[in-house]
C-alpha positions as CSV (number, residue, x, y, z in Angstrom):
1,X,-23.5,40.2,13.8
2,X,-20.5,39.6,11.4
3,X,-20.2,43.2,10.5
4,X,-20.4,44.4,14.0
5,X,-17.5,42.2,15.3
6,X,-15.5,43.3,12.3
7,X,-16.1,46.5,13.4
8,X,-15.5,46.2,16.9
9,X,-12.0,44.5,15.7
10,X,-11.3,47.6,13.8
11,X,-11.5,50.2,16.3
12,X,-10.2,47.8,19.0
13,X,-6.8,47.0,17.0
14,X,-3.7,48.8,16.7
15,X,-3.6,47.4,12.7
16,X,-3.0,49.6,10.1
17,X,-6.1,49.9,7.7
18,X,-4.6,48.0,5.5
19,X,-3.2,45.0,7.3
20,X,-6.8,44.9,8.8
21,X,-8.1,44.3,5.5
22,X,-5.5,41.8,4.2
23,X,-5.8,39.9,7.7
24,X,-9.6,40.1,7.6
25,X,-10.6,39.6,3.9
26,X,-9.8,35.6,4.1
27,X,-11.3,35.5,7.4
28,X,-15.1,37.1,6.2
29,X,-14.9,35.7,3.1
30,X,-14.9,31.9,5.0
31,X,-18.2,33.2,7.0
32,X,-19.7,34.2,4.2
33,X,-18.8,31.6,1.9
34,X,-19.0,28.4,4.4
């Protein structure tokens, strides 16, 4: 599901927590909101 390939991306990427969020807030909100 959404949240485990959000998940995934997390422990797979090198981002910092934060940059994580700022690069995946738009991109979840789109899923949930389309």
């Amino acid at each position: 599901g959404l949240y485990g390939t959000a998940k995934h991306w997390f422990h797979s990427s090198q981002l910092s927590a934060n940059d994580y969020i700022e690069g995946a807030l738009p991109f979840l909100m789109k899923q949930i909101l389309k």
